[in-house]
MARMARVO-723661 format. One record per atom (N, C-alpha, C, O, CB): x, y negated, z; residue in one letter. Coordinates in steps of 0.001 Angstrom, whole numbers, padded with zeros to 6 digits, always signed. Glycine has a CB too. Layout:
! MARMARVO-723661
XYZA;...
! end
This chain:
! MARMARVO-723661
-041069+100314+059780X;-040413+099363+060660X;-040064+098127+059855X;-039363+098236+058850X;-039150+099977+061317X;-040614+096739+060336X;-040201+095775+059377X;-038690+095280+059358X;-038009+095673+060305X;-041047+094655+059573X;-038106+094517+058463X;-036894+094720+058051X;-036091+093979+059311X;-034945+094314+059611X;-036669+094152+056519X;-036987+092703+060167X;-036115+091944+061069X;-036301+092938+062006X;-035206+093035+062559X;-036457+090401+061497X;-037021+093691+062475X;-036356+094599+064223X;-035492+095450+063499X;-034630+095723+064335X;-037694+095816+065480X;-035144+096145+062254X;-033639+096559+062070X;-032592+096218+062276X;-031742+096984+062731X;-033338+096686+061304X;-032247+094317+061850X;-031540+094104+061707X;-030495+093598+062997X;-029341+093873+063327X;-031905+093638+060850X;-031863+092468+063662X;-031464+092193+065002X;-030596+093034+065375X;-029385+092958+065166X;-032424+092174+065897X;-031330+094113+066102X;-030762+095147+066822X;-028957+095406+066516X;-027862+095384+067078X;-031709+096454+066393X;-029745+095695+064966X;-027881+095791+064346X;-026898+094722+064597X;-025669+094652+064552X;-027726+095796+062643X;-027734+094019+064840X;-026430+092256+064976X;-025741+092235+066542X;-024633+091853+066921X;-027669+090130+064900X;-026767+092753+067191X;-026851+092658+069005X;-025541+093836+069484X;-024540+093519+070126X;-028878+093376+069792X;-025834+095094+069029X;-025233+096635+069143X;-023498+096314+068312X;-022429+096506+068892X;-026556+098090+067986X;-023621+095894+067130X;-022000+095601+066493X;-021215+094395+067600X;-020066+094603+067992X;-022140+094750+064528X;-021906+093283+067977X;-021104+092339+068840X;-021271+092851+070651X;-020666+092238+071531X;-021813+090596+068498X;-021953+093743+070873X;-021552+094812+072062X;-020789+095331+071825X;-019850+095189+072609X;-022243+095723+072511X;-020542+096326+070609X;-019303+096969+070493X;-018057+096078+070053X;-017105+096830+069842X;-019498+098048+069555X;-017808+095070+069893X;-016680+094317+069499X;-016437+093915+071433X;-015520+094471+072039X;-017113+092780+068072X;-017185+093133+072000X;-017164+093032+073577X;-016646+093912+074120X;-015520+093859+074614X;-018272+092967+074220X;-017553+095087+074116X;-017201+096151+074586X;-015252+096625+074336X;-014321+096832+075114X;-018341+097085+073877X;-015412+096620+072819X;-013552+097332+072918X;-012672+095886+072906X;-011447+095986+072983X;-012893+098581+071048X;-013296+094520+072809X;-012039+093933+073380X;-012274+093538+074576X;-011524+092567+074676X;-011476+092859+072688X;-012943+093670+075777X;-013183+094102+077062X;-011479+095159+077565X;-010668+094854+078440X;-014905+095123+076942X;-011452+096216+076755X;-010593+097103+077380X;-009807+096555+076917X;-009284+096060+077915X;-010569+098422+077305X;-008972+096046+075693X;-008085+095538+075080X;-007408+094293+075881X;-006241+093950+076070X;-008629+095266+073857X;-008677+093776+076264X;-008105+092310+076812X;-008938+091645+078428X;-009544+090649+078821X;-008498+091032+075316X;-008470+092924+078908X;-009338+092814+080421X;-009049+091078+080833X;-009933+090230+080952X;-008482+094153+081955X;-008072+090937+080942X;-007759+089457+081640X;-008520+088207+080975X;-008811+087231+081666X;-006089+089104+081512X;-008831+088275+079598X;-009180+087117+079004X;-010998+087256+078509X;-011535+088307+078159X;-008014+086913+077679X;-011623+086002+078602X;-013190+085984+078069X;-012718+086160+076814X;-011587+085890+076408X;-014267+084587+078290X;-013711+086666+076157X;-014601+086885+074867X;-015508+085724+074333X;-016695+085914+074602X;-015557+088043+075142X;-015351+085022+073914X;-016278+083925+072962X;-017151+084228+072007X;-016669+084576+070930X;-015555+083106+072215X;-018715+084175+072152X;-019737+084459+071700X;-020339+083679+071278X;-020947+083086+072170X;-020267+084950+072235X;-020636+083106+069799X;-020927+081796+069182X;-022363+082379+068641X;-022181+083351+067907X;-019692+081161+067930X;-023512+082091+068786X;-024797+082029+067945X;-025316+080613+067289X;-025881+079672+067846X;-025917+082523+068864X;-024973+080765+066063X;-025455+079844+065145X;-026683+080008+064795X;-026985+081156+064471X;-024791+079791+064108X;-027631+079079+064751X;-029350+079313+064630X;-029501+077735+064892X;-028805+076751+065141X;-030322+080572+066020X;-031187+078198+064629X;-031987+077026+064155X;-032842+077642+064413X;-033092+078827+064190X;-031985+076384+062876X;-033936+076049+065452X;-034842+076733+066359X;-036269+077284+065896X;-036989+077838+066727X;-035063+075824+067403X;-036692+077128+064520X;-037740+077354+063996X;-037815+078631+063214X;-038799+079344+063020X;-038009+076337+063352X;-036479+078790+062768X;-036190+080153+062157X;-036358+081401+062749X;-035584+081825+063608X;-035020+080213+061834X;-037543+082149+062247X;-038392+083486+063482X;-037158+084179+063410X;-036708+084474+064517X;-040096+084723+062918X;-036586+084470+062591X;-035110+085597+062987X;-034488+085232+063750X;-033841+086093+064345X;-034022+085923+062078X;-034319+083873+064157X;-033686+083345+064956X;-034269+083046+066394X;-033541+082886+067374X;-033315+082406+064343X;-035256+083003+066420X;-036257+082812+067766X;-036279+084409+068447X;-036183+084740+069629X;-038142+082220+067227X;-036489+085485+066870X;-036775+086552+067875X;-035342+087251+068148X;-035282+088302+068786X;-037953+087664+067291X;-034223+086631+067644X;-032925+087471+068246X;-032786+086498+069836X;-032577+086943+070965X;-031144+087321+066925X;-032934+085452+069520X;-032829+085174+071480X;-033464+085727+072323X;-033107+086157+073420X;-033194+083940+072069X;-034905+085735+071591X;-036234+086280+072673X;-035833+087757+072827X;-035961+088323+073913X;-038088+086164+071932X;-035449+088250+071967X;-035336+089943+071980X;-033648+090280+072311X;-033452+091389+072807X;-035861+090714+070167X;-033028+089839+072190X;-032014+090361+071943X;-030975+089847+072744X;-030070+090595+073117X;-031831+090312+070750X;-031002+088678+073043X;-029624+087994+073533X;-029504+088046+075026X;-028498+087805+075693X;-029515+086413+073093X;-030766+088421+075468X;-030828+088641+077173X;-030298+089993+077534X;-030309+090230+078742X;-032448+088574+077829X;-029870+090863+076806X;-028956+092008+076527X;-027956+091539+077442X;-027710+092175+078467X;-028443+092263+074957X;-027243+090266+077095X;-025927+089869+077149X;-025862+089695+079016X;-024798+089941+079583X;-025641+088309+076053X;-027099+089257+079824X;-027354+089061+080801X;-027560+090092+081605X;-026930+090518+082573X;-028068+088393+080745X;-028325+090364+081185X;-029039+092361+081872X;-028240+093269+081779X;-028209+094153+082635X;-030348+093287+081005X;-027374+093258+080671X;-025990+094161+080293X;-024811+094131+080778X;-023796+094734+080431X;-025593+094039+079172X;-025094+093002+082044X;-023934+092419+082393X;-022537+092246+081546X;-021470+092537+082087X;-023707+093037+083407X;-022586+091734+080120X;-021502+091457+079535X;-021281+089477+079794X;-020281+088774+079642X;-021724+092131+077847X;-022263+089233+080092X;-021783+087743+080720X;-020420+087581+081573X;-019534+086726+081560X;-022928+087243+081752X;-020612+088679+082269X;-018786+088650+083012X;-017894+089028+081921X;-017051+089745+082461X;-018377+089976+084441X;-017718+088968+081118X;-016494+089095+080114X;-017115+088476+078674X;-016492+088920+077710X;-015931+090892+079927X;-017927+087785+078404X;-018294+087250+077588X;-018632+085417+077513X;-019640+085109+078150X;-019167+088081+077451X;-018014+084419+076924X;-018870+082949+077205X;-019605+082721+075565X;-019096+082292+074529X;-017517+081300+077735X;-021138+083258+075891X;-022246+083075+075243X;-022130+081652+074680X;-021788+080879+075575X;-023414+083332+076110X;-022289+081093+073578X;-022058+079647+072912X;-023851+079600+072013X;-024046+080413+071109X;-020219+079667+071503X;-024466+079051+072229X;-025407+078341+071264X;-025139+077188+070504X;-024502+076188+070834X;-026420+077994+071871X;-025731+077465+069396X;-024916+076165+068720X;-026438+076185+067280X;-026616+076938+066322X;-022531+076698+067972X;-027459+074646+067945X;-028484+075010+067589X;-028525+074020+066099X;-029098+072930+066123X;-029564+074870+068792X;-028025+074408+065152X;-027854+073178+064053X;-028589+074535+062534X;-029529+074376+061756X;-025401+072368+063858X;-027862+075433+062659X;-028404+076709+061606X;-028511+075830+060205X;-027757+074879+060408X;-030235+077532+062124X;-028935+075725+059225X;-029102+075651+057758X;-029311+074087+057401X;-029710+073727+056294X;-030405+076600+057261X;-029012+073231+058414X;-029566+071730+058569X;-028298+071334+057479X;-027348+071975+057030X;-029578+070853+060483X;-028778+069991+057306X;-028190+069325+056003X;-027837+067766+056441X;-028777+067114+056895X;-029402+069372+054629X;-026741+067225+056349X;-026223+065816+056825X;-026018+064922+055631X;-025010+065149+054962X;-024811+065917+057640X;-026677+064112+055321X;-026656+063363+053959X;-025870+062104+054243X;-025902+061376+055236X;-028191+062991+053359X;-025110+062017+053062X;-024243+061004+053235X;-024460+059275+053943X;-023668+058351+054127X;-023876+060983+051948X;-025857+059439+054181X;-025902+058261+055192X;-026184+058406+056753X;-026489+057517+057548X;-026933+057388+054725X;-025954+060102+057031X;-025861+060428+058152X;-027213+061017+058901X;-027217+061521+060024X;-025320+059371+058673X;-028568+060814+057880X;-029617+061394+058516X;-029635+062970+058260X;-029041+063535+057341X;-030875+060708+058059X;-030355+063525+059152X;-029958+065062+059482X;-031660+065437+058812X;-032750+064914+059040X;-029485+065560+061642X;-031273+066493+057981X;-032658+067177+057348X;-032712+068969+057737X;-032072+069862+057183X;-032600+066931+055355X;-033532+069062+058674X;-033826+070506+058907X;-034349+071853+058044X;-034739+071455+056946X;-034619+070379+059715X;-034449+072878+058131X;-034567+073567+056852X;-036145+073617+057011X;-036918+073611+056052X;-033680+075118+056669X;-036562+073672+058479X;-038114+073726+058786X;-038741+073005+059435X;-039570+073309+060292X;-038507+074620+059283X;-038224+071373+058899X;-038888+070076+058946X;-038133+069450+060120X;-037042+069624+060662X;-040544+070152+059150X;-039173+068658+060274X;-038674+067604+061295X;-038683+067924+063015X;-037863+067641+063888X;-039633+066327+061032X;-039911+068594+063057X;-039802+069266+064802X;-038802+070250+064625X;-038486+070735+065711X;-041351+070144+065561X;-038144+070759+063604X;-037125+072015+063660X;-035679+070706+064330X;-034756+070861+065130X;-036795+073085+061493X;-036019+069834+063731X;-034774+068920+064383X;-035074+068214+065295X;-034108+067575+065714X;-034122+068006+063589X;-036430+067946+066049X;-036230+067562+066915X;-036324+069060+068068X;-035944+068862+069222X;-037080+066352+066937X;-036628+069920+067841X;-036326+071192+069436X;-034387+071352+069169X;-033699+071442+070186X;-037550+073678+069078X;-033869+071366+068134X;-032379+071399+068065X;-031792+070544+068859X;-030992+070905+069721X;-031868+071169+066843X;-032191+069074+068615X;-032201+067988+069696X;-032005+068499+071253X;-030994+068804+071886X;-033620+067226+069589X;-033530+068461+071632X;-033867+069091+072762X;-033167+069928+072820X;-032247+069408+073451X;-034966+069470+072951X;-032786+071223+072565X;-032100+072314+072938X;-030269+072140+073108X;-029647+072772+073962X;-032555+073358+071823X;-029645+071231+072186X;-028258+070621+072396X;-028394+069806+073858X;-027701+069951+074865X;-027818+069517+071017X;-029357+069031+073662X;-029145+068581+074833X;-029311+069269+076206X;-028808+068899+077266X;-029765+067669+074797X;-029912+070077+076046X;-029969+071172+077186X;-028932+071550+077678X;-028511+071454+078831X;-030499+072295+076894X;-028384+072122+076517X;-026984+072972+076855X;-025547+072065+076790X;-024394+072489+076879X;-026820+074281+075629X;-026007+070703+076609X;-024943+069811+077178X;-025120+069305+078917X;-024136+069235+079654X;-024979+068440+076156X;-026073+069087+079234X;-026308+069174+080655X;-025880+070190+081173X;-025031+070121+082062X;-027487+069100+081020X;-026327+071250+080775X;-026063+072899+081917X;-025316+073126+080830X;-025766+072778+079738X;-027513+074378+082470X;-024179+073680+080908X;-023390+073903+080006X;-022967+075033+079973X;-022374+075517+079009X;-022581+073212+079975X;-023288+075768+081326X;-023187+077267+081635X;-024093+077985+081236X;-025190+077709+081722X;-023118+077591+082859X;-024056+079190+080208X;-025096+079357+079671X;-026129+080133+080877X;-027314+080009+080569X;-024767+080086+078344X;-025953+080735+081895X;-026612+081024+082866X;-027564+080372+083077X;-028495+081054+083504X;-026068+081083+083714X;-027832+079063+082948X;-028379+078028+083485X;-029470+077563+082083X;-030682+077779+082072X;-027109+076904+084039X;-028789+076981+081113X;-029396+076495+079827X;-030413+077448+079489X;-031561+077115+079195X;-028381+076347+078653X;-029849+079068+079544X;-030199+079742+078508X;-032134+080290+078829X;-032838+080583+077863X;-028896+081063+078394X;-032597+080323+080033X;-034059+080154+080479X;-034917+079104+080005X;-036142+079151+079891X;-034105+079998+081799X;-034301+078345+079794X;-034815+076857+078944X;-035081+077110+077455X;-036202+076971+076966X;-033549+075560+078960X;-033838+077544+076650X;-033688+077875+075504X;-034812+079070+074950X;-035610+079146+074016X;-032303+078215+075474X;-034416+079892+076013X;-035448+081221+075777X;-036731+080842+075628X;-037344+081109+074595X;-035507+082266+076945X;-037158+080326+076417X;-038493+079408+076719X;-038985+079354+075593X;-039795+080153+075120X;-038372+077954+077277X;-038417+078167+074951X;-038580+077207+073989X;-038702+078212+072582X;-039707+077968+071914X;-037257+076054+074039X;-037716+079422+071993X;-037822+080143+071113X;-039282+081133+071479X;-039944+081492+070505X;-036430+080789+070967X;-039637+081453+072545X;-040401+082338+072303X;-041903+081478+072360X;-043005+081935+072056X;-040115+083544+073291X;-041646+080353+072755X;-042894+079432+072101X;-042991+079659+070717X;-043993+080124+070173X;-042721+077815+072261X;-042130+079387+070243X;-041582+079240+068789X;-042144+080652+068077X;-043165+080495+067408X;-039711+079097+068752X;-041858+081370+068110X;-041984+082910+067683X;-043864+082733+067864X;-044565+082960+066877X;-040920+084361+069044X;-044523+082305+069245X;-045806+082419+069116X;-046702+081199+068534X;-047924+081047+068513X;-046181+082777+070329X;-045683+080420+068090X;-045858+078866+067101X;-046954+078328+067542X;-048063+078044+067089X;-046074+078951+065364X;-045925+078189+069358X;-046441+077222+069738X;-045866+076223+070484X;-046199+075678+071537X;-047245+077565+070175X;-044904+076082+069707X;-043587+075494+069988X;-043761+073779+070021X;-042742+073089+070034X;-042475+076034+068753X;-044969+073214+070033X;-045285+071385+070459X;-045458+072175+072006X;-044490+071705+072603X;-047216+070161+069535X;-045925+072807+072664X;-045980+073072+074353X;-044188+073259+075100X;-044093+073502+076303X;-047048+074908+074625X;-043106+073134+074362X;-041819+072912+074862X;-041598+072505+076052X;-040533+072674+076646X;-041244+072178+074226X;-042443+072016+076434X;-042240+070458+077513X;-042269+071693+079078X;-041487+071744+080027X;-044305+068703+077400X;-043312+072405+078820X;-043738+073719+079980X;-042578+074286+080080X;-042215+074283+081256X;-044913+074968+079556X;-041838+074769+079387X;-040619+075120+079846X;-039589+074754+080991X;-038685+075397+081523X;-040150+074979+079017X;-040213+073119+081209X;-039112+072914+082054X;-039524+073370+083564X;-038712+073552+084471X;-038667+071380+081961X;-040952+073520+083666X;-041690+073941+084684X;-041545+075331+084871X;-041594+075601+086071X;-042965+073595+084528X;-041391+076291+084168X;-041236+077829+084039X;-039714+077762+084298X;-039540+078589+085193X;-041743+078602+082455X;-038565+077231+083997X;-037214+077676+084112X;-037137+076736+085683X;-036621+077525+086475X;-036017+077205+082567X;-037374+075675+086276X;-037224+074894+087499X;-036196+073749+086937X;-035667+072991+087750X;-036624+075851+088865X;-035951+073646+085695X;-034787+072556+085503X;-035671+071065+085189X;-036759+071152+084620X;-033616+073054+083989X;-035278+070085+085487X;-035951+068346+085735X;-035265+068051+084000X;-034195+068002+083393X;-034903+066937+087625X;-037125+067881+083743X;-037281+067464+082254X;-035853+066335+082122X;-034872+066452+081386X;-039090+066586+081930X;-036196+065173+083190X;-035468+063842+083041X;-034745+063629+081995X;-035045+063070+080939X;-034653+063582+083991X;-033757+064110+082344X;-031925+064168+081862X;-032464+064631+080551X;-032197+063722+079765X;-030509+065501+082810X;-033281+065882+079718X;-033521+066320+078678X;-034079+065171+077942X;-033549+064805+076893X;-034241+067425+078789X;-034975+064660+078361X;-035544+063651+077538X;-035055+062297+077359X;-035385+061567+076425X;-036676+063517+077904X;-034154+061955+078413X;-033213+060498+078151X;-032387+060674+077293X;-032096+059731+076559X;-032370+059920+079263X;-031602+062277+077094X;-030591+062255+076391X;-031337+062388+074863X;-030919+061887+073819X;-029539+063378+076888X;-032444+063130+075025X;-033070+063034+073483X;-033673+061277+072623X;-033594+060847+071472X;-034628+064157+073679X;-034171+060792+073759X;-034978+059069+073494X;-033171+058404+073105X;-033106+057413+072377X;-036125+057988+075680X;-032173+058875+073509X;-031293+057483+074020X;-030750+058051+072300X;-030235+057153+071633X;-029859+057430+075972X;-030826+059091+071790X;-029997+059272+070563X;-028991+060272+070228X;-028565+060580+069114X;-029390+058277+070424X;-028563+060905+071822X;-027333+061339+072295X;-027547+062667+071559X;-026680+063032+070765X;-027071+061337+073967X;-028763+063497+071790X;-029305+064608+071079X;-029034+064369+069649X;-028450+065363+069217X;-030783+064805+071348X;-029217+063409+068648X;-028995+063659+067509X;-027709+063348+067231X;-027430+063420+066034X;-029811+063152+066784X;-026335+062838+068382X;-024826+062943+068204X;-024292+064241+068239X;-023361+064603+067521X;-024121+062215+069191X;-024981+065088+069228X;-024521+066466+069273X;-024943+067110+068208X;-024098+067945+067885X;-024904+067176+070385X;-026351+067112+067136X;-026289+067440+066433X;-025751+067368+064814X;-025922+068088+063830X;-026883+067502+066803X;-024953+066012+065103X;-023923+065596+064112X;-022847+066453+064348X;-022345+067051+063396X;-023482+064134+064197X;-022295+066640+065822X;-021533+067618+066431X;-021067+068887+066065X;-019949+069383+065934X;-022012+067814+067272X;-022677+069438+065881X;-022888+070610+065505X;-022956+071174+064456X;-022870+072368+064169X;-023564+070857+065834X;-023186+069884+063598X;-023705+070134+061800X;-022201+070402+061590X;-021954+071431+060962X;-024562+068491+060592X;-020982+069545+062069X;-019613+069861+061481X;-018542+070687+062069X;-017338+070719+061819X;-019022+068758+061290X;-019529+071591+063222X;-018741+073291+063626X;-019405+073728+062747X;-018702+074339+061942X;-018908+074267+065189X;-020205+073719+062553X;-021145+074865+061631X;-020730+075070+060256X;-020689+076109+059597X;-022712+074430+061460X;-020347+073548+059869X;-019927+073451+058399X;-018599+073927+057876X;-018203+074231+056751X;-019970+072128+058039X;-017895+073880+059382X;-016425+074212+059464X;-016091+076110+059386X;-014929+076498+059269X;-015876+073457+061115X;-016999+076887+059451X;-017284+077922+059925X;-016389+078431+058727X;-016496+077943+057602X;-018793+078284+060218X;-015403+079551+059071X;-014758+080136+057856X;-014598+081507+058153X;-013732+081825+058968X;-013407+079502+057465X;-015662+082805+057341X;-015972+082237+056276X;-017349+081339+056450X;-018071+081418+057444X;-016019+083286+055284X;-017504+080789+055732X;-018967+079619+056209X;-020124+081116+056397X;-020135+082342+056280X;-019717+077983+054311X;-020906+080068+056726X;-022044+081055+057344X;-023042+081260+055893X;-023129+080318+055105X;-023059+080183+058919X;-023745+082520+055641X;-024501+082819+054390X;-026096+082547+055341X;-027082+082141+054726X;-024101+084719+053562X;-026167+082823+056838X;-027681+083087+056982X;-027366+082854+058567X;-026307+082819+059193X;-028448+084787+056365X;-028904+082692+058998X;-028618+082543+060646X;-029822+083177+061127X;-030928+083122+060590X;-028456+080879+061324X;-029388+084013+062584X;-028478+083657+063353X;-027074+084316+062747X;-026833+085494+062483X;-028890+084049+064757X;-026412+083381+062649X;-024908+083596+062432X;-023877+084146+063658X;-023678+083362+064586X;-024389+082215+062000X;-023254+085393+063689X;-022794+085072+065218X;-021387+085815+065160X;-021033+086809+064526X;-023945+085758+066581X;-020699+084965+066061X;-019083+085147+065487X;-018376+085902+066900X;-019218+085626+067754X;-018145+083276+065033X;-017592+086478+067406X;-016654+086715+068101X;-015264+086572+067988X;-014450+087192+067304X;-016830+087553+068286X;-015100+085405+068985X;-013785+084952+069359X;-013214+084113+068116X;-012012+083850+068082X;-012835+086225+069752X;-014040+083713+067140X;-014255+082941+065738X;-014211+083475+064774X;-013857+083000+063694X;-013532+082056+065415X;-014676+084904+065074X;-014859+085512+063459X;-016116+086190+063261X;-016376+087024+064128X;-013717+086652+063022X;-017019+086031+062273X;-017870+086895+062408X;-018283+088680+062507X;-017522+089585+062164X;-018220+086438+061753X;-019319+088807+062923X;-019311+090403+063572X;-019508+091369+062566X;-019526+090911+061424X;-020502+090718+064672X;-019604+092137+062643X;-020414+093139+061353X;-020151+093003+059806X;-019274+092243+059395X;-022022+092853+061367X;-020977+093802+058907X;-021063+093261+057784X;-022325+093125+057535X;-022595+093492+056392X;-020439+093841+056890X;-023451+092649+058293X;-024992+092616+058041X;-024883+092005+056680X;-023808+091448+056456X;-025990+091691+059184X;-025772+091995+055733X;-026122+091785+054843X;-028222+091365+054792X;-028997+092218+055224X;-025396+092970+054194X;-028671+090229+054312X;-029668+090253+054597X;-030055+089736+053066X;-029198+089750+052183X;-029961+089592+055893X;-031392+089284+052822X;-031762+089141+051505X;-033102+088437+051761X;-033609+088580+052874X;-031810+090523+050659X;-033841+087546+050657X;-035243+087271+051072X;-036317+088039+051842X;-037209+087842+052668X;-035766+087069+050091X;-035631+089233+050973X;-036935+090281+051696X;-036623+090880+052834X;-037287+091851+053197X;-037402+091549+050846X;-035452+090358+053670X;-035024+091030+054441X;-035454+090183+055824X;-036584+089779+056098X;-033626+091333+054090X;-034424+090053+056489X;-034642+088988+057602X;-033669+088239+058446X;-033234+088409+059585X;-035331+089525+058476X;-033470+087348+057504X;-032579+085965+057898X;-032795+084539+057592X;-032954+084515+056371X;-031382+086061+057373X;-032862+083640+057935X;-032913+082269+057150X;-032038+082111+056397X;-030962+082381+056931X;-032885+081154+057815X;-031936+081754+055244X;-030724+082372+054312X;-030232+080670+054074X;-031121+079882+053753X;-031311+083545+052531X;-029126+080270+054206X;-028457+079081+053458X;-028969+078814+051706X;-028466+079442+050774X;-026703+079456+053522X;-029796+078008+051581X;-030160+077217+050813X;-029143+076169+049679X;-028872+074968+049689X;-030863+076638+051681X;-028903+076925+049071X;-027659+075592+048404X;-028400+075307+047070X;-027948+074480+046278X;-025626+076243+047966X;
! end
């Protein structure tokens, strides 16, 4: 079994069970579900594609608000240009994908778009993005004005400084926190399967 369908799984099953017992703990209040990633990163493409529709089908969406937060291992240089860990289309689908989920902001809505777009990604064929908007029913428009006008790379300034803010900071992505702390104690390694923070 290769090392990423271990791990996933393990990442998906520990933040069910954190849902799950503060579900009973705290019937009255949501649960906050933060996934930190970056859209080129296959660990990261295949925990959405595989894994995060759990959250939907599992019906933990009623006691859970799912957060994407598509910035993962990116780098903000002191004159403000944004450098991706897997180039330049890795920052521009982050783009695209912030801006998604600033329009629909409910992840109900965003997250068919998003999915889309990663499992292009996973079959790297992620320049066909655009089909997505035709497969989920959502109007390219709004996606692409907010990406041409700039607004996409404000959110991902946005995003670069939750991400950076993250305590404890994030070692690898998908990073994923409950209620602002992270889940588990996964542990991953080159040979393992994570995009690992680069310093």
């Amino acid at each position: 079994m290769a090392a990423s369908s271990r791990i996933l799984p393990r990442i998906l099953a520990a933040s069910t069970l954190v849902l799950i017992s503060l579900s009973t703990a705290c019937a009255a209040r949501r649960v906050s579900v933060s996934v930190y990633y970056e859209t080129l990163c296959p660990f990261c493409s295949g925990f959405v594609v595989n894994d995060l529709p759990r959250i939907f089908r599992d019906g933990l969406s009623s006691i859970a608000d799912l957060r994407l937060v598509p910035f993962g291992n990116g780098r903000v240089s002191p004159n403000g240009s944004i450098t991706c860990q897997h180039g330049e289309e890795e920052c521009q689908l982050n783009s695209i994908e912030a801006c998604a989920i600033r329009l629909w902001p409910d992840a109900q809505h965003y997250f068919p778009f998003i999915h889309c777009i990663e499992h292009l990604a996973l079959d790297q064929k992620w320049n066909a993005w655009q089909s997505c908007f035709q497969e989920t029913g959502l109007p390219p428009q709004p996606v692409v004005d907010c990406y041409n006008s700039g607004y996409g790379r404000q959110l991902q300034l946005q995003y670069a400084a939750e991400t950076n803010a993250l305590q404890p900071p994030h070692q690898f992505v998908p990073w994923v926190t409950v209620n602002g702390r992270p889940i588990g104690d996964v542990s991953c390694s080159f040979s393992e399967d994570c995009c690992l923070v680069l310093h």
